[in-house]
N, C-alpha and C positions, 0 to 999 in steps of 0.2 A: 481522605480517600483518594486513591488513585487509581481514574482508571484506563484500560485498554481496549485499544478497540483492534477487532480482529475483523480482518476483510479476506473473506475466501473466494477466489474466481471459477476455482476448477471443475467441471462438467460432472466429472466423476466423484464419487461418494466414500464407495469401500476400496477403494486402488488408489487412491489419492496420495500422493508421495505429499503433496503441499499440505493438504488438511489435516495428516497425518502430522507434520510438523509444528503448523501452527495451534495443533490442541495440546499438543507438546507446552510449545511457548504459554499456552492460555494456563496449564494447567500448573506449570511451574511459578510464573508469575504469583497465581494465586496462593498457590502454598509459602510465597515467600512473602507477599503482600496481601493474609486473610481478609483485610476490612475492601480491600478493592474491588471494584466494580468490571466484569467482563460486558461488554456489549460487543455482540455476534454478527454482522453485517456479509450476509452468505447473498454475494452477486452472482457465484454460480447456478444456482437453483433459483435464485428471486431475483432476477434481472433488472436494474430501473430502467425506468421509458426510455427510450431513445430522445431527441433534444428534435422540434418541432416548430414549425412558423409562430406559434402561438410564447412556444416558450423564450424563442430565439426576440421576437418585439418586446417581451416582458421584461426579458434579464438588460436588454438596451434601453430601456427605458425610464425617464428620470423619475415617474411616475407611479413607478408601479407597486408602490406601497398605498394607493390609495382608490386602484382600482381591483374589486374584485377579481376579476376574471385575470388579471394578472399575478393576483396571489394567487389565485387558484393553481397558476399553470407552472408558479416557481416551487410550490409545496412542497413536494417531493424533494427537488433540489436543494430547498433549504433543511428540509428537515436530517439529507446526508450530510451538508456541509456543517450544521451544528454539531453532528455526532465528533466530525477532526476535529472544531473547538473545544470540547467539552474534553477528550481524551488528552490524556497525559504521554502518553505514546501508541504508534499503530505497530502491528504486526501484520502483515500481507503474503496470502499464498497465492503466486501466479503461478502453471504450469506455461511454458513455451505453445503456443498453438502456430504454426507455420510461421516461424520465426519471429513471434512478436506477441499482443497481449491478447489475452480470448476475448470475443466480440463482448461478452457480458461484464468485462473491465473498463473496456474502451466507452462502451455507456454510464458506467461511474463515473470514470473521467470526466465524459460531455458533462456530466451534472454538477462538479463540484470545480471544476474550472470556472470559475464564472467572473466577471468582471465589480465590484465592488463590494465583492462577498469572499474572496482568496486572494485578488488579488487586484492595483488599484493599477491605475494609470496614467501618467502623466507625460501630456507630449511636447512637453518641454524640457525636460531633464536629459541628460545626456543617456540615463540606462531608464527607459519610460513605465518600465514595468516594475511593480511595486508590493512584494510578496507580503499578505497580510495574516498567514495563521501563525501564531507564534513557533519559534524554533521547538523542536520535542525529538523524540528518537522516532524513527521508522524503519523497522526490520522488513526486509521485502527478501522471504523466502520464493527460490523457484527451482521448476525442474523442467530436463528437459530430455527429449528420447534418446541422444547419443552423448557421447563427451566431447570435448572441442571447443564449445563455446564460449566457456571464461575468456577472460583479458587476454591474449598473447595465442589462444588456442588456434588450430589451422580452421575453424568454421567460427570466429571472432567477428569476419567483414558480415556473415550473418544473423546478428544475433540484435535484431531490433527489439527484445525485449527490455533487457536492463535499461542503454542510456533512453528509451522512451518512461522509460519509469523514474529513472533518476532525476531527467530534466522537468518532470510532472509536478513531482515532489519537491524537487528544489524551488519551484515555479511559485508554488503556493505558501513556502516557507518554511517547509519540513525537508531539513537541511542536515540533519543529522541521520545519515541512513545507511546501512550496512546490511550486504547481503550476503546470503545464505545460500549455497548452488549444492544441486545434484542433481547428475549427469548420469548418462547411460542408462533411463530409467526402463526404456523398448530391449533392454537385451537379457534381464533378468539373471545373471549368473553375478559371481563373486564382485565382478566391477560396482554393481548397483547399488549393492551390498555393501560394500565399504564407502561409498558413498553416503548411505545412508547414515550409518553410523556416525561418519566423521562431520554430519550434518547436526544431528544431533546433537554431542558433542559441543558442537559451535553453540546450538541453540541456549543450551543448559548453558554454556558459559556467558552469553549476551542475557540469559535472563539474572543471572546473578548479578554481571555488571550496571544491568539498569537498573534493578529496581534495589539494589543498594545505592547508587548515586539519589533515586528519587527520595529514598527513603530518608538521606542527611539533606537532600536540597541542593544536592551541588548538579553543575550542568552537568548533563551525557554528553561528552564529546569524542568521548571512548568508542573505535569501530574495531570490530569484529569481522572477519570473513571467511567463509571458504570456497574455493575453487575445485571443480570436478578433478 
């Protein structure tokens, strides 16, 4: 069984360019990999706790596998960070919210960054930081209200979404990632439109390329992308 975990951020429900996509990817997946398992992890509408004096002493501490109140307070945390263990590859819908990731992402993030649970530390090595979820594929679809913002575009020096998400992922070990862009999503005429499309498109082809690679056991190291 192989499965996927689908992380949605975006506010919106029925206008959602990203959820739109990512049920796209969920539902392709499945028709190509029936025995696989989808797990739905919707941060837009179910937000995890924000990260707290209580949880912040817990996650530091050497102990806190034997005091309750400090299980108590990693629970949550741990029970998202098993989910990216357990999965074989993520799929992610971010929309752009004022140039960077919606607050209800950035509290995943606090949760599953955590130190001896994604990633390990040692400050004696030359590079101290010591990514521990195994390599897998991470497709991180996004959109965003105008066009410009891919690699080279004239609104590129604003575009804190991608490499905060890039350097996230790579952080914790999921290192094989390729993304998915459309642009122009606030202006609704043909621009958006073929956007769409040529998203799409992308998408059906990275579902083919992963989950044939999964399917014989050879790595995904194969990226895929498209730019607005």
């Amino acid at each position: 069984m192989k499965n996927l975990l689908v992380i949605d951020s975006s506010a919106r429900v029925n206008r959602s360019i990203t959820r739109h996509l990512t049920q796209r990817f969920a539902a392709g997946w499945k028709s190509r990999l029936p025995e696989s398992k989808i797990v739905l992890r919707d941060v837009g509408l179910n937000p995890p706790s924000f990260t707290n004096p209580a949880w912040i002493a817990a996650a530091f501490s050497e102990t806190a596998r034997e005091h309750p109140e400090e299980i108590k307070a990693l629970e949550e945390s741990d029970a998202l960070i098993d989910e990216l263990f357990r999965a074989d590859a993520v799929v992610m819908g971010v929309p752009m919210y004022n140039f960077g990731v919606p607050s209800q992402l950035k509290a995943y993030i606090d949760q599953i960054v955590r130190v001896g649970r994604t990633f390990g530390f040692d400050a004696d090595a030359a590079d101290p930081y010591i990514p521990l979820i195994p390599a897998k594929p991470a497709v991180v679809i996004t959109s965003t209200g105008a066009g410009g913002y891919e690699p080279g575009g004239p609104y590129a020096s604003m575009n804190l979404l991608d490499g905060h998400l890039e350097a996230v992922l790579r952080f914790v070990g999921l290192s094989e990632i390729s993304f998915v862009r459309v642009g122009f999503e606030e202006f609704q005429d043909q621009r958006v439109k073929q956007a769409i499309s040529a998203a799409e498109a992308s998408v059906d082809g990275l579902v083919d390329c992963l989950t044939a690679k999964l399917a014989t056991g050879e790595d995904s190291t194969s990226k895929l992308q498209i730019v607005e």
